[in-house]
Each structure stands twice: as C-alpha cells, then as structure tokens.
C-alpha positions in Angstrom: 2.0 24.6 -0.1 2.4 28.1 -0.4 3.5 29.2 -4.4 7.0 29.9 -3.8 7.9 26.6 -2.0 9.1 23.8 -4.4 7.7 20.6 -4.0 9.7 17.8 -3.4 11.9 16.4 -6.6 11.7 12.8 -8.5 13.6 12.4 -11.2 12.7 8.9 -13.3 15.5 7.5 -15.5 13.0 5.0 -18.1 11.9 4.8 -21.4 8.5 6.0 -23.0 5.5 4.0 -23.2 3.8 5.1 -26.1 0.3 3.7 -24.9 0.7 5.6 -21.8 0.1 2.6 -19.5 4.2 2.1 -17.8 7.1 4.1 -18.5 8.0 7.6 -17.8 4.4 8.3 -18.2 2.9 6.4 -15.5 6.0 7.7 -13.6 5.6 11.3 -14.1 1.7 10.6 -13.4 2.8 9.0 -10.2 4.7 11.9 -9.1 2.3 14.6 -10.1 -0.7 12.8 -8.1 1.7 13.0 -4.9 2.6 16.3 -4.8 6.2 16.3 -6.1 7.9 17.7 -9.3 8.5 15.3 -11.9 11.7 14.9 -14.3 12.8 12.5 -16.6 15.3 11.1 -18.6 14.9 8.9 -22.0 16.9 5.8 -22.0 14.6 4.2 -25.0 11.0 5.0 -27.2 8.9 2.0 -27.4 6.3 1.5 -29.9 3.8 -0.4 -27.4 0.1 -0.8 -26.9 -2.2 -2.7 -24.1 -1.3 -6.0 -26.6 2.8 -5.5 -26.3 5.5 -4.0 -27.7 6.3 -3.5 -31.1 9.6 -2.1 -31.3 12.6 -0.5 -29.2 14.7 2.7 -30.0 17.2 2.9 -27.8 18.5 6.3 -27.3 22.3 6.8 -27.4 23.4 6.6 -23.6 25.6 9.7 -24.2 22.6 11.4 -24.7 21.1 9.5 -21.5 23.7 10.8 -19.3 23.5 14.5 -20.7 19.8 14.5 -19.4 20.6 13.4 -16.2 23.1 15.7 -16.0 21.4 18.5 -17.0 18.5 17.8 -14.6 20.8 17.7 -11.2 23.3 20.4 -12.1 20.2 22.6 -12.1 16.5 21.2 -10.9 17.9 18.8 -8.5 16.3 15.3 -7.3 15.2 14.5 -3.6 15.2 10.6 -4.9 15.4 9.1 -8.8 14.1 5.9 -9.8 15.4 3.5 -12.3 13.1 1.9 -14.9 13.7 0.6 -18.4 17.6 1.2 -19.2 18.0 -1.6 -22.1 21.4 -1.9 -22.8 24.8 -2.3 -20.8 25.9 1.1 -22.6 22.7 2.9 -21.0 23.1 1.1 -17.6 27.1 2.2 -17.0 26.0 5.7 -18.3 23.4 5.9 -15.9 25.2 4.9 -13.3 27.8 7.1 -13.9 26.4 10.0 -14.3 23.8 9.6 -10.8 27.2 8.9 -9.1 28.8 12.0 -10.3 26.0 14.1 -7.8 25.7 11.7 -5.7 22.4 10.4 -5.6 21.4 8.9 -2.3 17.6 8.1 -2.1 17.8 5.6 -5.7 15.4 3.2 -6.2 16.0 0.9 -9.1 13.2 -1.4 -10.7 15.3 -3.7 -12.8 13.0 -3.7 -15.8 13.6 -7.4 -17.9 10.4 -7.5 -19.6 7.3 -6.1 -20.7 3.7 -7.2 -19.9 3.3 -9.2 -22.6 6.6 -10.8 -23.3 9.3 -8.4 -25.2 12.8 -8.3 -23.5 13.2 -4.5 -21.8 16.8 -5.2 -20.5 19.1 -7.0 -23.0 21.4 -10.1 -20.8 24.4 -8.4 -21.6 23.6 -5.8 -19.2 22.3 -7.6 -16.3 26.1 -8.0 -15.9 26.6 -4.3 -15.9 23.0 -3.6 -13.9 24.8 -6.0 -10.9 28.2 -4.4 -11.0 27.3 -0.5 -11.7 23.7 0.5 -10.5 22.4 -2.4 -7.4 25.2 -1.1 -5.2 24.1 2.7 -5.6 20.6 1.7 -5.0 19.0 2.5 -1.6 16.2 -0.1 -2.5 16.1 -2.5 -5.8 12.3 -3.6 -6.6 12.5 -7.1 -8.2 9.3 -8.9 -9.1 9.9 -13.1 -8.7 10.9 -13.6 -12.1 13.4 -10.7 -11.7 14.6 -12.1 -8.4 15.4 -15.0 -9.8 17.3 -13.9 -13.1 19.4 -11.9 -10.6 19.9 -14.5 -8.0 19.8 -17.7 -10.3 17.4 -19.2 -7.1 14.3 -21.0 -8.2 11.3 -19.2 -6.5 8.6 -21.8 -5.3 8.1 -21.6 -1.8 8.2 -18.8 1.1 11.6 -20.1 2.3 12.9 -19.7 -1.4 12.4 -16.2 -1.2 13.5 -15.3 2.3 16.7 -16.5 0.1 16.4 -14.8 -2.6 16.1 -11.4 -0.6 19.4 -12.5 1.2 21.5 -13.3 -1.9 19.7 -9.9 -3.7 21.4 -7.7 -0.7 24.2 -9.4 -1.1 24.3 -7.5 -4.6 24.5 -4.5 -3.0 21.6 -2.4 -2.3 20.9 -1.2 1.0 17.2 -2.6 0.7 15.4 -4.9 -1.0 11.4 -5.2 -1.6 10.8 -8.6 -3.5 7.4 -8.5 -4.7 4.9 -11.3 -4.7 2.3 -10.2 -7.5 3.6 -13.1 -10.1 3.0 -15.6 -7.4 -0.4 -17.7 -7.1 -3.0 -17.2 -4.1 -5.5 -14.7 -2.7 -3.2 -12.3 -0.7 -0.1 -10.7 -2.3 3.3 -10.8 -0.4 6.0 -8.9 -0.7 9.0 -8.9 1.7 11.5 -6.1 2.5 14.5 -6.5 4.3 17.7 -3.8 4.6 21.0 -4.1 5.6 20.5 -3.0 8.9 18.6 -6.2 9.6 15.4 -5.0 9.4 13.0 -7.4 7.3 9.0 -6.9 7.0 6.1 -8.9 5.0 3.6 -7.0 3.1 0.1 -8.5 2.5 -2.4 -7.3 0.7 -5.9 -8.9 -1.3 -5.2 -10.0 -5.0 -7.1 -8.0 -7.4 -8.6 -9.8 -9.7 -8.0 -8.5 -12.9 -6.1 -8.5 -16.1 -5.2 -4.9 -16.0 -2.5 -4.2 -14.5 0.3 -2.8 -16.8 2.5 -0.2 -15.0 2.3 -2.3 -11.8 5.7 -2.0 -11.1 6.6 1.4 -12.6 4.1 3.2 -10.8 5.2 1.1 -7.4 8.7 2.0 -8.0 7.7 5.9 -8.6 5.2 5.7 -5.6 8.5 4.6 -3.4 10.5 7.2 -5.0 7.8 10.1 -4.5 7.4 9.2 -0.9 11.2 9.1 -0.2 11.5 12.8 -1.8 8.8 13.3 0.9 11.1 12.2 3.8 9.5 9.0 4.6 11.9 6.4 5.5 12.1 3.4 3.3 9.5 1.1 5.0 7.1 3.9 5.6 7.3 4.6 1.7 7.1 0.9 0.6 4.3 0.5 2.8 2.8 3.9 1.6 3.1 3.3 -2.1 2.0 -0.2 -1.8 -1.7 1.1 -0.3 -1.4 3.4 -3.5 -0.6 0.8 -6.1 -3.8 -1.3 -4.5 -6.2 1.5 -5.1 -4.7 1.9 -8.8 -5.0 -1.6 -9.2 -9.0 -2.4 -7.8 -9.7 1.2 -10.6 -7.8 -0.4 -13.3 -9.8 0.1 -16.6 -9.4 -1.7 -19.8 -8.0 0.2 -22.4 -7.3 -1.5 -26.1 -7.8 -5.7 -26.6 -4.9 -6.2 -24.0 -3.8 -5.5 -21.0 -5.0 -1.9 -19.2 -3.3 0.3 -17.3 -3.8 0.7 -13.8 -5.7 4.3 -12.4 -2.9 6.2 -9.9 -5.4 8.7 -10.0 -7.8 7.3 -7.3 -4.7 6.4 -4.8 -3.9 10.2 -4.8 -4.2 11.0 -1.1 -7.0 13.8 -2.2 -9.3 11.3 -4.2 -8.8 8.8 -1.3 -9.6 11.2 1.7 -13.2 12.4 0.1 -13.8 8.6 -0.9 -13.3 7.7 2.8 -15.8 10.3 3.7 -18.3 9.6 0.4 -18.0 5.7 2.1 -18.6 6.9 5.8 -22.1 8.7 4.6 -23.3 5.8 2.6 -22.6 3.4 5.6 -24.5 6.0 7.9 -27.7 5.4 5.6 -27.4 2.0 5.9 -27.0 2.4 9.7 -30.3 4.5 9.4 -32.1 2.6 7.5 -31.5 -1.1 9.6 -31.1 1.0 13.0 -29.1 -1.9 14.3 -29.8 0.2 17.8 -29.6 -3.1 20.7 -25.6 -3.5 19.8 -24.7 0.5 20.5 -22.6 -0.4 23.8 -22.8 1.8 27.2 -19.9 3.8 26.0 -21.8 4.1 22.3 -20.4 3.4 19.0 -18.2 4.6 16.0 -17.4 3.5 12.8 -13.9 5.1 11.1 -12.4 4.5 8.2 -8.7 4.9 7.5 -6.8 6.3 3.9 -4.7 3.9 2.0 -1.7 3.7 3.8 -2.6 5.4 7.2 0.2 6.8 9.1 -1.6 9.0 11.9 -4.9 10.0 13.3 -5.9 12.2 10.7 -5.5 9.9 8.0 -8.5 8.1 9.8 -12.3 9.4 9.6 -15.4 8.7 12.3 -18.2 10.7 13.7 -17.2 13.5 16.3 -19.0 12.4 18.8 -20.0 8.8 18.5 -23.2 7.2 17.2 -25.3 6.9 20.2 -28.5 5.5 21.3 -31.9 8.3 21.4 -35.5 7.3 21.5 -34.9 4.0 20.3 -32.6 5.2 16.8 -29.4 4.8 16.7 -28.1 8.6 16.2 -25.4 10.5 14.9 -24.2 14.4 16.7 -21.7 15.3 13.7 -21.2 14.4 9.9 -17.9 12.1 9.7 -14.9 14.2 9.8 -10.6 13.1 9.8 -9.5 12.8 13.3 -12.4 12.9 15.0 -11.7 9.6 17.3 -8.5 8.3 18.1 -9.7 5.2 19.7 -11.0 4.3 16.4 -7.7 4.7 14.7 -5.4 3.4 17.0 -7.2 0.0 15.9 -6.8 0.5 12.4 -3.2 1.7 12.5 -2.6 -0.9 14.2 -4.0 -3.1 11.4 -3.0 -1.5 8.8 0.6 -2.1 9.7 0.3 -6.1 10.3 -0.8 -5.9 6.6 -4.5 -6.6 7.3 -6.9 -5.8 4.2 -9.3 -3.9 5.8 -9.8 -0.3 6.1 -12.9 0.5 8.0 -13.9 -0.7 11.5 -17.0 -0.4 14.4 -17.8 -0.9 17.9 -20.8 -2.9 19.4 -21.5 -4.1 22.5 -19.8 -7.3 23.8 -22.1 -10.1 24.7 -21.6 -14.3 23.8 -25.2 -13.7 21.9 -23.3 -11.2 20.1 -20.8 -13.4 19.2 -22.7 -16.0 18.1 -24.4 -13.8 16.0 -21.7 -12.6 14.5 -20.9 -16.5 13.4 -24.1 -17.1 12.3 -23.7 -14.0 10.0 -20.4 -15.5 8.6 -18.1 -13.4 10.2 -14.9 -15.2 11.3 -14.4 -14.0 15.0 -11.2 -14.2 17.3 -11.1 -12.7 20.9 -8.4 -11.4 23.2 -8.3 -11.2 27.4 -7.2 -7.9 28.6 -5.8 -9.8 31.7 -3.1 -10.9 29.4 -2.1 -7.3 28.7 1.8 -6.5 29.6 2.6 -3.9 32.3 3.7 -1.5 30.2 1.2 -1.6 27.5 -1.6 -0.8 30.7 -0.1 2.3 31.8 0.2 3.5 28.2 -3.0 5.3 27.7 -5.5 4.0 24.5 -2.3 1.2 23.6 -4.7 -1.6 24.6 -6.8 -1.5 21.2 -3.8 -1.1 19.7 -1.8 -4.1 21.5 -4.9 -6.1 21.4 -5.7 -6.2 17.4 -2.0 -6.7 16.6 -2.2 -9.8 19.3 -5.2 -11.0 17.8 -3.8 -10.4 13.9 0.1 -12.1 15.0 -1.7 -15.2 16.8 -4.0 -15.9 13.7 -2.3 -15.3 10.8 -5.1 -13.6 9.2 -7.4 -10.8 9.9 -11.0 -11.7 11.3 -13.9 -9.8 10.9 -14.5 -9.3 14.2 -12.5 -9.3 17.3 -13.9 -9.0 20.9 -12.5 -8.6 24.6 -14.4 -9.4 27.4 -13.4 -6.6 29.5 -11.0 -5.2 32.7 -12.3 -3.0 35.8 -13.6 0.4 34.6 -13.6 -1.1 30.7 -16.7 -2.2 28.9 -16.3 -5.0 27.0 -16.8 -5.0 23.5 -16.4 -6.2 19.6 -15.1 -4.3 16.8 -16.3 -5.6 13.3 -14.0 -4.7 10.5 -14.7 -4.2 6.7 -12.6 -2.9 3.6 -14.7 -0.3 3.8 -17.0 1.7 6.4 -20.3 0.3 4.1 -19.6 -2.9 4.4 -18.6 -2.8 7.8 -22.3 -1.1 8.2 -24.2 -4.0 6.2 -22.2 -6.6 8.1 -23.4 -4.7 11.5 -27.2 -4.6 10.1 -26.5 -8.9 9.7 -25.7 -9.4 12.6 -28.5 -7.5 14.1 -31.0 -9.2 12.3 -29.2 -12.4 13.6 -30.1 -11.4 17.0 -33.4 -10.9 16.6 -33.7 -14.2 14.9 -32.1 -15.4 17.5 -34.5 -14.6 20.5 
C-alpha cells in the first residue's frame, strides 16, 4: 500500500473493556492486524477483568450518536460493527444515526452477556435491538444462547438450529451466522444462511481451552474488516473464522480468569512466515527419516495453506518438488507461496468443505501403502477417477479438486489420507493430510517405517 492510499475503513460501535480482552479494544486490535483503519464509538466503560465485570457506565446515547456522526460525516466506514450497546436509548440512537449515512456493510453481534455472567444488553432493549438495528444489519452474529433469547427456540439439536437461523432472518438481516462455540463436541459448527437462499456450515476443531474472552468481538470485527476489504459475506465469515481459530489455539492466560484470545498470530503476516517456519521444520524431518520408497514417478510435494486460503498464493510447497537422487529424498528450492498449484487446488478444495487441516503430501499409490497407512492410524478413504463427471475431465487440474471434495461430502469427515488408483496417462497416488506441513511429515516418516516393517 503505497503512503497516500487509505486503507479500508471499520468503524466499531461497543463499549471499553478495561482488561483489554473484548470490546473496542480487541476490535480496534482486530482491524489494525488486517490492514484497515480503525474507529470507534463508546456506548458504555466497563470496569472488567479476566474474572468478570465489575461495573457498567453507560454513556449518554446523545453522546453515542454524536460519535458516530462525527466519524462518517468526515473519516467514513467501508463496514461498522455493532458490539455492546446496553440500553434501548443507546440501541435507537445507534441505529439512527448509522441510518442517517446509510450504512450498508453492518454487522451486528448482539452482545447479552459477558464471559463470566454480567448482563451487557439490558431486556428492555432486545425489543428495540429487534425493531431498530437487525433489519439494517447485513449479517447479525448470535452465539446459541443469543439465538435463542432472540428467537424464543430451544437449541438442542442440529434441526433446532437450522430453525433458529430461519426465524433469526425472519428478523431482518440479510444474513445470519449462528455460531456453535457454546455447543458440546470436538468440531465447532456454525451455520450461515442469507436471504438469497444461500446457507453454508462451518466446521472447525474445538480448542481446548478456557481462554477465550473476545471470541465473539474479535469474530464480529474479523467479518467487518474483511467486508471493508470487498470480500463478500461468506468469503469474510469464512476468512475471519480461520482468523478467530489461530487467536483461539495462541490464547494466553492473563489474570485468575478467563484470557483473551491472541489476533496477533491470525494476522495474514504472522500466518504466512509460520506456514513457511512449518514447511522447513517438516523438510528436516523429511531429511532425517528419508521416507524415499513412497516419492511417486511424478515425485512429491508437501504445501501448506494460510488460515483461510482463498488462492494459490495463499498456499506454500517446494518449487520444484521433492524428488528421488542417490537414494535421498531431495529438495531443488526452499518452500516458497505459489510454487505448486496442484498442491493447492487440494487444499482449497478442503479448506472450503470445512476440513481442519492445513498441510497436505503426495506418495506413491500402492494397496501396501495403504495398508500402511492403517497400520500407522491414519483413517483412509479413496476415490475412482472413472467416476469423474465429463466436465470436471476436461477442466484442467479440477480432478484433485473434485476428488477431495467427493471424498470429504461422502464421509462426513476429513481422513488423513485419501488415494485414487489412477486413469490413462495419470499415476496413481495418496495424499496424506495434517494441520500442519510437520505433522504431515512425521505421519509420512510412520508410514514409511510401516512399510519396512511390513516386508
């Protein structure tokens, strides 16, 4: 960005957190680590720690529109997100003033309570927050316990909030993203749907971990920062979800309570040199265990994609390949972004199903292979190429692609490894996937030791 371009434009409507954990601050930290200009207006001052909160202040909502409006008349907002507004006096105030400039790309996280218990939205402005502020929002943010304040629907099951979702659109917003994080189970799930008809299902690993306060301020922010971008909604949920999973698995604990998450390593920055700091570990392994007898006729790679991958270039392998020499598995190039699309056609492709891992490589195909993949507790699926549609054939490089999402949609889940046994002119093959290019190398070296058991 060259010093006289202005970055893109977020205004947060919230209140403070004085333990610096949710609130405007993890907002404005949000926006900062994405590359867009951060502004802000104070609906309330909380006294608040990692234990909870200790007092409110609201601040007079006259004094809550005047900020707003002094921030759009001049600096301007490419989106504005709604956190903490308190009282039905803040919310109408809010909402009037946003709808005085118009304010298209809102997204409005209807704040009820804190971490640890204390009421952030008093019940006589739900009323007000359903009437004045849902049917301006491009996309309202509900947690379950949120969803079911504003829907009065009891959220147990998947069906109940497939529900939920409808009745929440029904309020008004153009989109709704209903996330899963108070539910119970290893995988997060958070559902989007639109107006338009468009609905999607977000999954993601559980963290396990107590810190995790600002979940939902720095997701809402993360949405907002990507819309200022120009993504569309679903490319900026899906975006700021991958970001809110890398603050989450660096949260740190901060006081007796509950710690703040760390935006900091989901910036696209800190992720791109972790992707390559991962790649160069997992090529020592590869060194040291020289899994060389499962480099394939058309050699290896191993890739690793950023949170959120959208293109190419958000993925990383070695220019080149790893290939066979003198009996040692070889590299030509250090890792670099973009260097093989074949590689990150997979992962994109798995990245959008939802699937949790980032890092993939290639060995030869063989049923010992597969076996030993099993006997190295790796879950393994397969796919025929002869099942491949027309369309998808004549499409250069869209088989890995069509392949991984076939595998992915027919299971449910994402395997470690998934194979194909081949067409005329292709070498079969198996591609074993990891979180991360390390242990994608250490599950390669297992199942290369596997083999030689094996024999």
């Amino acid at each position: 960005m060259r010093p006289d371009t202005v970055p893109p434009r977020v205004l947060t409507v919230a209140g403070s957190d004085s333990g610096g954990g949710a609130g405007i601050q993890a907002d404005l930290r949000t926006f900062a680590l994405l590359g867009c200009h951060g502004s802000s207006a104070l609906t309330a001052v909380t006294a608040q720690n990692s234990v909870g909160v200790q007092g409110v202040f609201p601040v007079d909502p006259e004094a809550v529109g005047a900020q707003i409006r002094s921030v759009l008349s001049d600096i301007g907002a490419d989106a504005v997100k709604t956190g903490m507004l308190f009282s039905a006096e803040i919310v109408r105030s809010v909402a009037k003033a946003l709808g005085e400039h118009g304010v298209e790309r809102l997204v409005v996280d209807p704040v009820m309570v804190a971490k640890g218990g204390a009421p952030l939205l008093r019940e006589d402005a739900r009323e007000a927050l359903v009437r004045d502020l849902l049917p301006r929002a491009l996309l309202v943010t509900p947690n379950l316990p949120e969803a079911e304040v504003l829907t009065g629907i009891t959220i147990r099951s998947e069906a109940d909030r497939y529900r939920a979702v409808d009745r929440l659109l029904a309020l008004g917003p153009r989109a709704v993203l209903l996330k899963g994080g108070h539910g119970q189970g290893a995988v997060v799930l958070d559902l989007y749907a639109d107006r338009d008809g468009r609905q999607e299902a977000f999954r993601s690993p559980r963290v396990d971990t107590p810190h995790t306060h600002g979940t939902g301020c720095t997701l809402s922010s993360a949405i907002a920062a990507f819309l200022a971008r120009g993504e569309d909604p679903v490319a900026a949920v899906r975006r700021a979800r991958a970001f809110l999973h890398e603050a989450i698995r660096h949260a740190y604990p901060l006081g007796a309570g509950h710690g703040p998450t760390s935006p900091w390593h989901g910036s696209p920055l800190v992720a791109r040199a972790g992707v390559l700091d991962d790649l160069w570990e997992a090529w020592e392994i590869l060194e040291a265990e020289n899994p060389v007898d499962l480099v394939p006729e058309v050699q290896s790679n191993l890739a690793q994609a950023v949170p959120a991958a959208a293109d190419p270039e958000d993925v990383a392998a070695f220019p080149g390949r790893i290939v066979r020499c003198a009996g040692r598995v070889r590299r030509l190039e250090g890792p670099r972004f973009g260097a093989s699309r074949h590689m990150a056609k997979i992962l994109l492709a798995s990245a959008r199903w939802g699937s949790p891992f980032q890092a993939v490589m290639n060995v030869r195909y063989g049923p010992e292979v597969v076996e030993a993949c099993r006997a190295a507790g790796l879950r393994v699926e397969g796919f025929s190429r002869a099942d491949e549609p027309r369309e998808v054939k004549s499409r250069e490089g869209s088989t890995l692609e069509w392949g991984t999402l076939q595998v992915l949609e027919r299971c449910g889940y994402a395997p470690d490894a998934i194979y194909d046994t081949g067409d005329l002119g292709k070498e079969p093959m198996v591609r074993i996937f990891g979180e991360t290019a390390p242990d994608v190398a250490r599950r390669v070296a297992a199942v290369a030791r596997e083999l030689t058991n094996a024999r």
